[in-house]
Residue, then its C-alpha position, 0 to 999 in steps of 0.5 A: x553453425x549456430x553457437x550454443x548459449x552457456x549459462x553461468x554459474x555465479x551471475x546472470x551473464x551468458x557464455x556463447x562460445x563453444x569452440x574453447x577447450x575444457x582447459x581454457x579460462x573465461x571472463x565474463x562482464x562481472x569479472x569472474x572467472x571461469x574454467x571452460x570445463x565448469x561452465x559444461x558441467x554446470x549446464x549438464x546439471x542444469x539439463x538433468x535438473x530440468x528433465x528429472x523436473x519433467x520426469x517428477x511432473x509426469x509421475x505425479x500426474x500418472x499417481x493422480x490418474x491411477x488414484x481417480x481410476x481406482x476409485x471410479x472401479x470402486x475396489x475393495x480395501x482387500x487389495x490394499x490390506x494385501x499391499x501394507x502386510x507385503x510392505x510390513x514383511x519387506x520391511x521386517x525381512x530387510x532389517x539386519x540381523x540381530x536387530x529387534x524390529x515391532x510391526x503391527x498387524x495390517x489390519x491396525x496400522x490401515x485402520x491407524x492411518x485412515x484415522x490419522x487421514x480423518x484427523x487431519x481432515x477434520x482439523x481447522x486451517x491453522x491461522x499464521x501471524x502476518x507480519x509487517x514487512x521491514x521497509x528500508x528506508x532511503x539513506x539521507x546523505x549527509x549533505x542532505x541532512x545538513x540542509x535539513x537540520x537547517x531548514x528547520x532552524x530557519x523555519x523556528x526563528x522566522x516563526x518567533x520573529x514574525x510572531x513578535x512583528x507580524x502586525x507591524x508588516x504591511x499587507x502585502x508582506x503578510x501575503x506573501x509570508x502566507x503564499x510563501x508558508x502554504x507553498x514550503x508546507x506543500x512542498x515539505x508534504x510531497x518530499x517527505x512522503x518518500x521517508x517519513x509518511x506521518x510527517x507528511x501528512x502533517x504536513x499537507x494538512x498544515x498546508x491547507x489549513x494556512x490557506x484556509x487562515x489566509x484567505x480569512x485573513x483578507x476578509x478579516x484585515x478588509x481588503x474585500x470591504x470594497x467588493x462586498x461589505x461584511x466580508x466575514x459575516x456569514x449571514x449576508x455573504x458566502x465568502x466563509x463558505x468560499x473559504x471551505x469550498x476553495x480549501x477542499x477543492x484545493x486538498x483534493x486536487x493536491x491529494x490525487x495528484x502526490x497521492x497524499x492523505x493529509x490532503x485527501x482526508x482534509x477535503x471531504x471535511x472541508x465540504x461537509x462543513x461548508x453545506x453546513x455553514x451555507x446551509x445553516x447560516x447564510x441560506x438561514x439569513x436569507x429566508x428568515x422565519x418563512x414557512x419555506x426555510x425547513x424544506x430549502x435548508x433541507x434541501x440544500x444539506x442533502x445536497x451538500x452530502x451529494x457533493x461530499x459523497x462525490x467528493x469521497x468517491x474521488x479521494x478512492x485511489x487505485x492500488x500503487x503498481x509495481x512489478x516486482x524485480x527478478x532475484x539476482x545473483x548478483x544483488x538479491x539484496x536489493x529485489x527483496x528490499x523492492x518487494x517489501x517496499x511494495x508490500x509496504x506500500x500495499x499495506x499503507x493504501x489499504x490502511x489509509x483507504x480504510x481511514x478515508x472511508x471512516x473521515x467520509x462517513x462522519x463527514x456525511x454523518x454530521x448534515x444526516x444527523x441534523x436532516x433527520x433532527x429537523x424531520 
């Protein structure tokens, strides 16, 4: 025989035994107790809930059938004067006696609420204020905070110090001291998402731009001078445009991967100014006061915004998905705190969207204008 499923009244747990007595005890994995007796009664009120439910749907669908079968025979409103001064005399003859009771005549109160109906009908959406969901933030433990506070001590006095000493460092000191900065700064980004979202991207964008600084540290302290003369000098060499280029392709592979603005919002940057520096000074060199230099420059600019439009395109990332969890008895506190998080999270990739899409527009703004200057 198979044994019925009992649900409870204060978990989500479920009571499979139906062969106890209303007077027995039951313990369920919370370890709350229960009297067999209630467990049956609140089942029975869930039964009837469901079946009143039932009853409710049923009613309110026969309601829609009779209202659309009325209209379609298109009968007259005498019926329906008949019924409001039959339930203006119920109402009336109902009332206790030595009671003082006003009714209108029908024919003023149908006309009432079918003006009221218009009103109503006529009247705009009223337009509710949306609210900023309250995200909780995680706790940092104090173990945690501890090591943060250091962290920063550290870094402001290995900033003062090498600030007072760095040009007596040898080369490969500077280098490491620069890999060593562009890797903390990263990592500092991709955990400091989950908590502080400003100081993250601050933080992405100060990485890339330290990389930016040591890659034209190399070419600046001459350690190229021996693969290509003038390293620096963007008119004979395309390093200044390698520099851009490695950045952007460099803050859009970090920013699709941890889903980072900072990153994102740096590399269409760092393309549009790498065609325009390519384009303006190196390919300018090149071609010299020749009769081809407009067409080759406006060539070249029209691809740069080709490549920035593409790269534009890949900073678009999708929606964050998250199911929302189930309301439980036990701890609703904690699904109502996934569901604002995932509101928040929402809210945040539409407003950092809208923000790319305004970095993208005055990255492609910037080589439009000059093509259209020198048409």
């Amino acid at each position: 025989m198979a044994q019925q499923s009992y649900s409870l009244p204060l978990c989500d747990d479920e009571f499979e035994n139906s062969s106890l007595n209303d007077s027995d005890w039951f313990e369920c994995q919370c370890g709350l107790f229960y009297q067999f007796e209630t467990i049956r009664a609140y089942n029975r009120a869930l039964d009837n809930l469901a079946a009143a439910d039932a009853i409710a749907a049923e009613i309110e669908e026969r309601a829609e059938l009779q209202d659309a079968d009325y209209r379609a025979r298109g009968s007259s409103s005498a019926n329906v004067s008949v019924a409001a001064s039959s339930i203006s005399a119920a109402a009336t003859v109902s009332a206790p006696q030595g009671s003082w009771v006003a009714t209108k005549p029908a024919d003023n109160w149908v006309a009432e609420e079918a003006a009221k109906s218009r009103q109503n009908a006529n009247k705009a959406p009223v337009r509710t204020k949306t609210t900023r969901p309250n995200r909780v933030l995680p706790k940092l433990t104090p173990q945690q905070t501890l090591l943060t506070v250091a962290a920063t001590l550290i870094v402001i006095a290995l900033s003062i110090f090498f600030g007072s000493t760095w040009n007596q460092l040898d080369l490969w000191l500077q280098a490491l001291i620069l890999v060593v900065i562009v890797a903390s700064t990263a990592f500092g980004s991709i955990k400091a998402k989950k908590y502080f979202v400003i100081i993250s991207n601050f933080l992405a964008a100060l990485s890339s731009a330290f990389l930016a600084l040591g890659l034209a540290a190399a070419g600046t302290l001459g350690l190229l001078d021996s693969i290509i003369p003038n390293v620096m000098d963007a008119r004979t060499s395309f390093y200044p445009t390698f520099i851009l280029l490695a950045t952007g392709a460099y803050s859009l592979v970090m920013g699709r991967r941890f889903k980072v603005f900072g990153w994102l919002a740096f590399a269409p940057v760092m393309m549009a100014l790498a065609g325009l520096l390519f384009s303006l000074t190196t390919l300018g060199a090149a071609l010299g006061d020749s009769s081809t230099f407009a067409g080759y420059t406006l060539t070249a600019l029209s691809a740069s915004m080709l490549l920035v439009v593409a790269v534009g395109r890949l900073t678009r990332l999708p929606k964050p998905e998250g199911a929302v969890a189930k309301k439980s008895k036990k701890q609703p506190a904690e699904s109502d705190d996934a569901a604002n998080e995932l509101k928040y999270q929402l809210e945040l990739h539409e407003r950092e969207q809208k923000a790319l899409i305004a970095v993208l527009c005055m990255a492609i703004g910037l080589p439009t204008a000059y093509v259209l200057y020198r048409r």
